[in-house]
N, C-alpha and C positions, 0 to 999 in steps of 0.2 A: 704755548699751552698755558690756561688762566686757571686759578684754583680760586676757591672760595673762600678759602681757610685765611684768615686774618692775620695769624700767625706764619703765612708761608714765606719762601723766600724766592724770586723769578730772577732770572738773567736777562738784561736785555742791551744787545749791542749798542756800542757807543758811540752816537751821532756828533760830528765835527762839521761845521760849516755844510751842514745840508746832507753830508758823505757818512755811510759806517764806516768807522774803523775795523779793518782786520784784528782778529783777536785780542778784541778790549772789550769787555763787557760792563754795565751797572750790575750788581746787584741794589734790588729794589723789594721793598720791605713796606705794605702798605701805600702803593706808588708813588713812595719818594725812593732816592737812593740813597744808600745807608753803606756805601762802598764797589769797588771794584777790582777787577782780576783782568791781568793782561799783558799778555805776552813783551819780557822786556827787547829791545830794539839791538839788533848785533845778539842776540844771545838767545841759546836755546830754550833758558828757563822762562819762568813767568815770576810775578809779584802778584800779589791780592795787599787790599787793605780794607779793613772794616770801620767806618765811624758814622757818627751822625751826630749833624749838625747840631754845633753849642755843647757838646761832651768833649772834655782834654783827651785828649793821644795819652795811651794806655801802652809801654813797652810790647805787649802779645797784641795788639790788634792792627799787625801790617808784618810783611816779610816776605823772603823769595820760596817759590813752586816748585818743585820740577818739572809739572807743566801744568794743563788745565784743567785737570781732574783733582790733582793734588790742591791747586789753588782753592777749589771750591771744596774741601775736606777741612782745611786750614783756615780758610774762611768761615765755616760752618762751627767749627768751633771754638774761635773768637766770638762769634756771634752769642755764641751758649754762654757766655761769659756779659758780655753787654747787655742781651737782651732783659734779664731779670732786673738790672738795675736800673732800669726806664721809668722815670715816674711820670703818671700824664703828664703835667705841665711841661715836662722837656718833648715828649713825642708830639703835643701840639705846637710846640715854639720849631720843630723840626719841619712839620708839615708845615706850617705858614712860611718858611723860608722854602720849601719846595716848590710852595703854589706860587710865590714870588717868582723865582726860576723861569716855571712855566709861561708865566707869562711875559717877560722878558724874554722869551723864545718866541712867542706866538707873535710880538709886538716888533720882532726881526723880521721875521716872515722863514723862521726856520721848520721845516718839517719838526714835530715832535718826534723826540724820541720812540713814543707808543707805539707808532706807524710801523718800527722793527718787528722782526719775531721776537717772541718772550718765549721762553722756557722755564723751564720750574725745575730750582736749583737742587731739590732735593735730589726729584727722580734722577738726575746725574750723580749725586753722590753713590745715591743704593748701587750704582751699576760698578760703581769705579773700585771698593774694596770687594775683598771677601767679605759676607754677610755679618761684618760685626762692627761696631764702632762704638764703644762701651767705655765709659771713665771707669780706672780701676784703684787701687792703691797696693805700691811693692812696698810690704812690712817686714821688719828684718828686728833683731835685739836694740836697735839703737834710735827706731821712731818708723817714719812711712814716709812716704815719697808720691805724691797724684803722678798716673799716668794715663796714657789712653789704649787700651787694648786694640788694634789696629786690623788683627787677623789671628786667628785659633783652630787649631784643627786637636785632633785625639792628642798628641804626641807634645804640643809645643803651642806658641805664640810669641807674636812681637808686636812690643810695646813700643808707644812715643812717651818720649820723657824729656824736660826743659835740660838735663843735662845727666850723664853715665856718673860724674862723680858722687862716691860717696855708698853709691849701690851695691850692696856685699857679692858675688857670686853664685849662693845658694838665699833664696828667702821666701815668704808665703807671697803668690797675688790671689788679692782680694778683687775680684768685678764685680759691678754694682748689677745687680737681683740674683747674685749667687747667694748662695748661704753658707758655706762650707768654702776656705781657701785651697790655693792649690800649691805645693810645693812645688819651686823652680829649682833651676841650675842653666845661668848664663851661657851660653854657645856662643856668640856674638854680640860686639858693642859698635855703635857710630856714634857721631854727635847729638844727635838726637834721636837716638832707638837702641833699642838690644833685644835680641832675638833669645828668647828662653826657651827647653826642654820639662817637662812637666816630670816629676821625680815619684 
């Protein structure tokens, strides 16, 4: 499925020697690819990485999934983080190293990539959480903390966060087009999430 939207993001299986690969995908970002997601070898989980061509490797723009859904959540936003800082001259020096690509494949005699299905990475996201996926901020007496609201119902939510330390027990979350915080209290911590009660 192809979108119009300029700003979209497609998945498209990743051609080797003429072959897809089983679950290893492009993502593709104005059709170049700007990263990939894919299942690692011996293991149940997956890896994603987000980059584009002539930008350094950024600590949050690569890491492991728990599988393919999560990949492309994680990917999505890495992305929210990269894309704002694009200035033309990098997305065109991206794309001409694309079109190079391409044509060093065509000059192979490799099926193009294109020739795959494409899907459109969003409509996989919307499907894979609960209806939310919202940057938020956990404020406490001693500063604030970015997180990502992940899922919310009446009662609670759980947050992604780069790490549990430091995050008091009780504190306000803030999401971004609320106007009004909401008083927590922690039920649950992982490495990278904590599950709140709304107070």
């Amino acid at each position: 499925m192809m979108t119009n939207d300029p700003e979209s993001l497609s998945l498209r299986p990743t051609v080797v020697d003429g072959q897809i690969v089983a679950d290893d995908y492009e993502v593709v970002w104005r059709d170049m690819p700007v990263g990939r997601i894919m299942k690692q070898l011996d293991n149940p989980h997956w890896w994603w990485g987000c980059n584009v061509y002539g930008q350094p490797p950024s600590p949050g723009d690569r890491g492991p999934a728990i599988n393919f859904k999560d990949g492309q959540v994680r990917f999505k936003l890495a992305w929210s983080r990269i894309r704002p800082a694009l200035t033309e001259e990098a997305i065109a020096m991206a794309m001409r190293h694309a079109e190079g690509l391409r044509q060093q494949q065509s000059a192979q005699a490799q099926p193009p990539a294109e020739a795959a299905s494409v899907q459109v990475l969003e409509n996989n996201r919307a499907a894979l959480r609960h209806r939310v996926l919202k940057s938020g901020s956990i404020s406490f007496d001693g500063g604030a903390i970015d997180c990502v609201v992940r899922n919310i119902s009446d009662t609670g939510a759980a947050l992604e966060i780069a790490s549990p330390v430091g995050i008091p027990d009780t504190f306000t979350l803030l999401i971004s087009g609320d106007h009004t915080g909401r008083r927590c209290r922690v039920a649950w911590r992982s490495d990278n999430r904590i599950g709140v009660s709304f107070q």
